[in-house]
C-alpha positions in Angstrom: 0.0 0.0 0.0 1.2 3.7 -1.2 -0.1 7.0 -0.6 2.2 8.0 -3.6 5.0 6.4 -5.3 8.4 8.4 -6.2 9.1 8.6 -9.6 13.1 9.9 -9.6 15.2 7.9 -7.4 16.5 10.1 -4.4 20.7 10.1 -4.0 20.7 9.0 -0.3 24.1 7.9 -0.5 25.7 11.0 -1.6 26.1 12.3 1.8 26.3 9.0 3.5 30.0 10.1 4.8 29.0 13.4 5.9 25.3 11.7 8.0 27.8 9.0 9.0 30.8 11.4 10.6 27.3 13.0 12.5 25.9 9.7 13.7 30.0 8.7 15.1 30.0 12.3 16.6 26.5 11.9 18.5 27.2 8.1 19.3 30.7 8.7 20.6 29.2 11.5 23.1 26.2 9.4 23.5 28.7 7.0 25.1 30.7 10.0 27.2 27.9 10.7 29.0 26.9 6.9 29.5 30.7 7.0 31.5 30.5 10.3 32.8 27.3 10.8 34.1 25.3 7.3 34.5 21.9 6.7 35.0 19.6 7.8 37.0 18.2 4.6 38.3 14.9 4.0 39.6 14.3 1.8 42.9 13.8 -1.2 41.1 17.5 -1.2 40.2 18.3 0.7 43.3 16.3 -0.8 46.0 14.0 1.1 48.5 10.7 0.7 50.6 7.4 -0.6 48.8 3.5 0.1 50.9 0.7 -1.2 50.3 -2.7 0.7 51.2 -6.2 0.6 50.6 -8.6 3.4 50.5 -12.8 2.9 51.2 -13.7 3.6 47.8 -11.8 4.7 44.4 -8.7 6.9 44.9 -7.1 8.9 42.0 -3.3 8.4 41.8 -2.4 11.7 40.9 -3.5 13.1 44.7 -1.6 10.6 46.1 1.1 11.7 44.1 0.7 15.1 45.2 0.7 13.9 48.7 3.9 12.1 48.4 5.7 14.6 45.9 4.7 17.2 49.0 7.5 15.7 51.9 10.0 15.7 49.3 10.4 12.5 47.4 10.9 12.7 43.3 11.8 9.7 42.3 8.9 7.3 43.9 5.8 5.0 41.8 2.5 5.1 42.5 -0.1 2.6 40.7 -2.7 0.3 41.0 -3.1 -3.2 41.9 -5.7 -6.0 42.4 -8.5 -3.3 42.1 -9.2 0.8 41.8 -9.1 0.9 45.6 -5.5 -0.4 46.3 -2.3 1.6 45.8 1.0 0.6 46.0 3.6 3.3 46.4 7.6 2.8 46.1 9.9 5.0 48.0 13.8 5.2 47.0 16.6 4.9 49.7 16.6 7.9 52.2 19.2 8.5 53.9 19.2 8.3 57.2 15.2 7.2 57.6 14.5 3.5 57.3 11.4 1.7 56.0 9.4 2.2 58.9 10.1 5.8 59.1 9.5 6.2 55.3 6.1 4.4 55.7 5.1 5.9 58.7 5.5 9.8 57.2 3.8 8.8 54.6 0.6 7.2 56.2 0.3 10.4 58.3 0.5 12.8 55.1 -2.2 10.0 53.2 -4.5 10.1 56.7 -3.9 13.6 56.7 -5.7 14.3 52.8 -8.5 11.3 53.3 -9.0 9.5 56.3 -9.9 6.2 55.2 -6.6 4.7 53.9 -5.3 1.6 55.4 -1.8 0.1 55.2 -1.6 -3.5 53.9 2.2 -4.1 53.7 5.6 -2.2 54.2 8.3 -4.0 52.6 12.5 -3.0 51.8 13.6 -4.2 48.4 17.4 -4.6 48.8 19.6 -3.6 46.3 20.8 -7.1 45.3 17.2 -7.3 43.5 18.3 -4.5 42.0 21.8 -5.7 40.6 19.7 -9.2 39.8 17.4 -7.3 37.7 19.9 -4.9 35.8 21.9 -8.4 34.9 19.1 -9.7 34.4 18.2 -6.9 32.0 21.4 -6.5 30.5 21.9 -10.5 29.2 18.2 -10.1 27.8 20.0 -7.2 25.6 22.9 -9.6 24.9 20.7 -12.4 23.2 18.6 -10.2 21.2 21.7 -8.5 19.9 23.5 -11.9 19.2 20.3 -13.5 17.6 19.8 -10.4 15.4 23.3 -10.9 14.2 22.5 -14.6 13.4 19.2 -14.3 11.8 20.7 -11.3 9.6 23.4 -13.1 8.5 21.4 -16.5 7.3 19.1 -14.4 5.7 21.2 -11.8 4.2 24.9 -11.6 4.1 27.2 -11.3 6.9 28.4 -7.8 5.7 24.4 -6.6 6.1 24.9 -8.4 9.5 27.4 -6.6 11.0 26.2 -3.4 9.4 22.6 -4.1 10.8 24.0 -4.9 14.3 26.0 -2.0 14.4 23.0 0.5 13.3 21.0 -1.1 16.1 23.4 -1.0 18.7 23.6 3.2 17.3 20.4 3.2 18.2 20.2 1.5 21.9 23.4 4.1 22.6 21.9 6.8 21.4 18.4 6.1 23.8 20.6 5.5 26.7 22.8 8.6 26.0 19.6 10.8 26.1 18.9 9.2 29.7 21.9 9.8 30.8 22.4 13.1 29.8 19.2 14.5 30.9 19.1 12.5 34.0 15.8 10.8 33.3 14.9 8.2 35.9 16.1 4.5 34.0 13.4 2.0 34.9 12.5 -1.7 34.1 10.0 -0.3 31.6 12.4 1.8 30.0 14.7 -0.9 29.5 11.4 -2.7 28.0 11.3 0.3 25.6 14.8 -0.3 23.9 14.8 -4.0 23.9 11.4 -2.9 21.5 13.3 -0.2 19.8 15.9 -3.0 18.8 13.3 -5.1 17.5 11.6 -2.2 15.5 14.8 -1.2 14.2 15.8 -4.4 12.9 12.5 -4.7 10.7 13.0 -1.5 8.9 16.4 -2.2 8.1 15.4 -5.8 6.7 12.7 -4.2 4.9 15.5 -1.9 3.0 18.0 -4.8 2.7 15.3 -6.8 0.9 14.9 -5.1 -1.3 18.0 -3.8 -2.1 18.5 -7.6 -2.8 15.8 -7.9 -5.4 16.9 -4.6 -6.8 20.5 -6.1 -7.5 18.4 -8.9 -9.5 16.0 -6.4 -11.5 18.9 -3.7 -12.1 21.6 -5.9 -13.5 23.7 -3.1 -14.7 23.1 -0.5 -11.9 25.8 0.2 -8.9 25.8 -0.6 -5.4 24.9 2.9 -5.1 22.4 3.6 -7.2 20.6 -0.1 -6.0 20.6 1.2 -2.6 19.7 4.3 -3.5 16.6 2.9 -5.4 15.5 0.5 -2.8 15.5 3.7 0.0 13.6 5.5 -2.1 11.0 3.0 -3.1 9.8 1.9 0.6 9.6 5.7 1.4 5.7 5.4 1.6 6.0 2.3 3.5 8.2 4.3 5.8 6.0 7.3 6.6 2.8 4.6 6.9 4.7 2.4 9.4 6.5 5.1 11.7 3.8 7.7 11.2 1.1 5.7 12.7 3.5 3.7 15.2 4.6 7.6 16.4 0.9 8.7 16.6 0.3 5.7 19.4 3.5 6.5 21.0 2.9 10.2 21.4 -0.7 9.4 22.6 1.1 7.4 25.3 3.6 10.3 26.0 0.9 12.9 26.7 -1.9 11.1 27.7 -0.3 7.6 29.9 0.6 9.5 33.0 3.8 9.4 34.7 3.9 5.3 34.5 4.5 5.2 30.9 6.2 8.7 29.6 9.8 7.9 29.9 8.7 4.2 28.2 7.2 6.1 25.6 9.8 8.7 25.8 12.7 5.7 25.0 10.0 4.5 21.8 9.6 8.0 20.6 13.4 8.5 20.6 14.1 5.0 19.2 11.5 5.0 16.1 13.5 8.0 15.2 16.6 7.1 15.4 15.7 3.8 13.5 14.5 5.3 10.2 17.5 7.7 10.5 20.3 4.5 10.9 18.0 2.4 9.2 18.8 4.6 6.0 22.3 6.4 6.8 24.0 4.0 9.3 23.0 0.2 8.2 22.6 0.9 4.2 25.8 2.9 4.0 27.8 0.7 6.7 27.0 -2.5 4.0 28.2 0.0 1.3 31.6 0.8 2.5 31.8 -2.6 3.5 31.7 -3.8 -0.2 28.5 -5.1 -0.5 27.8 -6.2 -4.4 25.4 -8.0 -6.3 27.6 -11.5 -6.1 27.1 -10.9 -2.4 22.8 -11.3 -2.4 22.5 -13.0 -5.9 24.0 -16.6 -6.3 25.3 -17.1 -9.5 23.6 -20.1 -11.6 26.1 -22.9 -11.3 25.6 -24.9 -15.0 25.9 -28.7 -15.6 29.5 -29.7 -16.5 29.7 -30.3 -20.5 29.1 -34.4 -21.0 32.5 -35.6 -23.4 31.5 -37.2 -26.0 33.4 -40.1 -27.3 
């Protein structure tokens, strides 16, 4: 399906060095203030103190995170669970207070703003949950990455393998680089968010390198350039279908999902970005330098051996 179909074939590659001495530029400090800087971790990597209370009838989250917000916590979750009626709330290390400190300021400011809240259940989440999560987390990031290189390189080449790993990896960088830079809080959903984004970015980029593949079969005398070029050009529409209305649902979730899914939106909105843009300028033009040529995606016809005759 098209909304409109390109007629000239756009030169994508001409500035492919220039877009990819950018992309190096904005990885490279991407990573510098990964090192520099860090993450701001939320308590599930961190550890902290998690309640449990119930109110009489349907409480609305955002006054109790007005209540909490108002003795000086910033980084703490408040949601939902089992029904409408019971909150659970999630408190980060304070120094010098311990759980039952935490909990017990925090029952008097809730008591204080409705009357008819109950605590359940005060419980500390250490941080070795934390450190088992973030491993946890970071070996799920490993496989996907190894078994994008794999299925790549059996369906592909290995040169569009290593060039598609590498334009995903630019992306996952470049997500965490934003996070650390501005000091967003890091959270299990966020790192949900860029094991999607990898996923995501994979597809457009094995949309593009299929059919640079059948364009090295239907332009026999064409360059690696100008097949490349071709095949960006003719999944354009495609493109601005796909991310257009995947960005539409994402930005709906930014504005309108409340505080429990903005920064996992925030990592999507960020990633689909970034994916068209290596997609295009980081995987096609990595398999470019890297020789990539029709022999590479179109097996030659091996012909029957002449028969002697005697």
């Amino acid at each position: 399906m098209e909304f409109f179909r390109i007629h000239r074939t756009i030169p994508f590659m001409r500035h492919a060095l220039v877009l990819n001495a950018i992309s190096l530029i904005t990885f490279l400090a991407a990573v510098f203030f990964i090192l520099t800087r860090g993450f701001h971790l939320s308590i599930e990597f961190t550890g902290g103190t998690v309640m449990e209370v119930s109110y009489a009838q349907t409480v609305q989250l955002e006054n109790v995170r007005g209540t909490v917000s108002k003795l000086g916590y910033t980084d703490f979750q408040v949601a939902n669970f089992g029904t409408s009626r019971d909150v659970m709330i999630r408190l980060p290390v304070a120094q010098g207070q311990t759980s039952a400190t935490q909990s017990e300021s925090v029952m008097q400011a809730l008591k204080a703003a409705d009357a008819s809240v109950e605590l359940r259940r005060v419980e500390f989440v250490g941080p070795q949950v934390g450190e088992e999560l973030l491993h946890n987390g970071l070996m799920a990031l490993l496989v996907v990455v190894l078994g994008i290189m794999v299925y790549l390189g059996f369906r592909f080449e290995w040169k569009f393998a290593v060039a598609g790993v590498i334009a995903n990896l630019h992306d996952v960088v470049i997500i965490l680089g934003f996070f650390a830079f501005f000091q967003w809080e890091f959270s299990l959903a966020v790192l949900a968010g860029v094991l999607a984004v990898l996923g995501y970015s994979v597809n457009e980029s094995v949309v593009i390198m299929d059919r640079i593949r059948e364009n090295f079969r239907k332009y026999r005398k064409a360059d690696t350039k100008e097949v490349i070029n071709s095949a960006i050009t003719q999944t354009i529409s495609r493109t601005i279908i796909t991310h257009g209305s995947t960005t539409m649902m994402v930005l709906a979730m930014l504005f309108f999902g409340g505080p429990t899914l903005h920064y996992f939106a925030l990592a999507l909105v960020i990633g689909i970005w970034f994916g068209i843009y290596s997609s295009v300028f980081v995987a096609a033009a990595l398999a470019m330098w890297l020789g990539i040529k029709r022999e590479d995606m179109v097996k030659p016809v091996k012909k029957d051996d002449d028969v002697e005759i005697a």
